[in-house]
N, C-alpha and C positions, 0 to 999 in steps of 0.2 A: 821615781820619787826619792827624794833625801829620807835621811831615815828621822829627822824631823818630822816632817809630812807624814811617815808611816806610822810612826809614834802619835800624832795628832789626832788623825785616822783612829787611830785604837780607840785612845779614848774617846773621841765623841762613840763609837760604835759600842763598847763596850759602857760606855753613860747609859746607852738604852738599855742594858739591862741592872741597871748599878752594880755593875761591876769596877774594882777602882784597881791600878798599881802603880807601882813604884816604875817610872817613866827614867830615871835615870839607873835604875838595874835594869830594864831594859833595852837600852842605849849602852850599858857597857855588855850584856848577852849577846848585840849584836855587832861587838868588837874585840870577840876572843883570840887570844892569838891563832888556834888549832883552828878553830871554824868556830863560826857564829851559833848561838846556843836558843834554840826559839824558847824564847818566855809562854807559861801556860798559867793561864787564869782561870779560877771558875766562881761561883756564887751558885745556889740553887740550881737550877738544871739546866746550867750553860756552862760552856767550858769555852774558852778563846785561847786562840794559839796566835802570838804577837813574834813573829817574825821579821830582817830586813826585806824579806824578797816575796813575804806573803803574809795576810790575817785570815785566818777561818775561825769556824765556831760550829759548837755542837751541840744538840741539844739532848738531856738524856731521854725525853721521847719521840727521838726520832734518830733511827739508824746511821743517818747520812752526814759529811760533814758538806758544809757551805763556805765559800770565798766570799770574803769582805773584798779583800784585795788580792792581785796575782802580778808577780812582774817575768816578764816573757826570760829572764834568769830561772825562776825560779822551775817557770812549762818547762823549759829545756830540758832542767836536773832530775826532773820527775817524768816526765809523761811517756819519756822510752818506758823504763823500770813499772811503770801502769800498763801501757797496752802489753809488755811481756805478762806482768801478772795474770791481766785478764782472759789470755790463752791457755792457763795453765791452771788457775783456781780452781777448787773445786764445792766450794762451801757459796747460796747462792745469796747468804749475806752479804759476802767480800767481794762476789760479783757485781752486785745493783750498788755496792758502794764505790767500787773502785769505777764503776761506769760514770757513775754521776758526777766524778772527779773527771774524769775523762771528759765529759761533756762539757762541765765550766771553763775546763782549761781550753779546747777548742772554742769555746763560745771568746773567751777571752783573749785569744790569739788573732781571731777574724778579728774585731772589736781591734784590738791595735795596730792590727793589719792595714783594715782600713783607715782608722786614725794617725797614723806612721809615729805612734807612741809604745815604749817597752813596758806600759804599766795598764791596769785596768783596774777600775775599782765598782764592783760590785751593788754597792753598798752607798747610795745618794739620797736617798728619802726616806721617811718611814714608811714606804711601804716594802719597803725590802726585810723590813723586823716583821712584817705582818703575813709578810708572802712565807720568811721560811718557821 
């Protein structure tokens, strides 16, 4: 996805919870010289992480985070550094969460896999705001 597209993304996903931001400071967060800077939003008991290469969201009652969107960039940079964690954690909060990352990012990988696309997006209907 252009980071157009992923910026679009945000917002309508982040509309469902009226959450709002600043779409051109995150368009320049994700054009820093050193490395790209994920934008964090929150409103009441949601927090959203506006990235190029991914959107998630969290809520405060509920342990877990959840992907909006994921780009097969972003599984790469992450999911060694996950499955090392998860061999070694010891607390069995950072376990069920880092599993749960681990499972979207494989759910997300087949999913492109099969589609022979490097993007996945989560996040198409409202029932994805109801399910998490």
């Amino acid at each position: 996805m252009t980071d157009l597209q992923v910026i679009d993304l945000a917002r309508s996903f982040s509309a469902k919870f009226d959450i709002h931001f600043d779409e051109r400071k995150v368009l320049q967060n994700m054009h820093t010289r050193v490395a790209p800077i994920t934008t964090i939003v929150s409103r009441g008991d949601v927090t959203i992480w506006i990235d190029r290469h991914y959107i998630s969201f969290s809520r405060y009652d509920d342990f877990n985070v959840h992907y909006v969107y994921l780009s097969r960039t972003h599984i790469k940079e992450e999911l060694p550094g996950i499955i090392k964690r998860l061999k070694i954690v010891k607390s069995m909060n950072d376990y069920v969460l880092l599993s749960v990352i681990k499972l979207q990012m494989r759910q997300a990988l087949a999913a492109m896999d099969a589609g022979g696309t490097d993007d996945y997006i989560f996040f198409d209907n409202e029932e994805f705001c109801q399910l998490r």
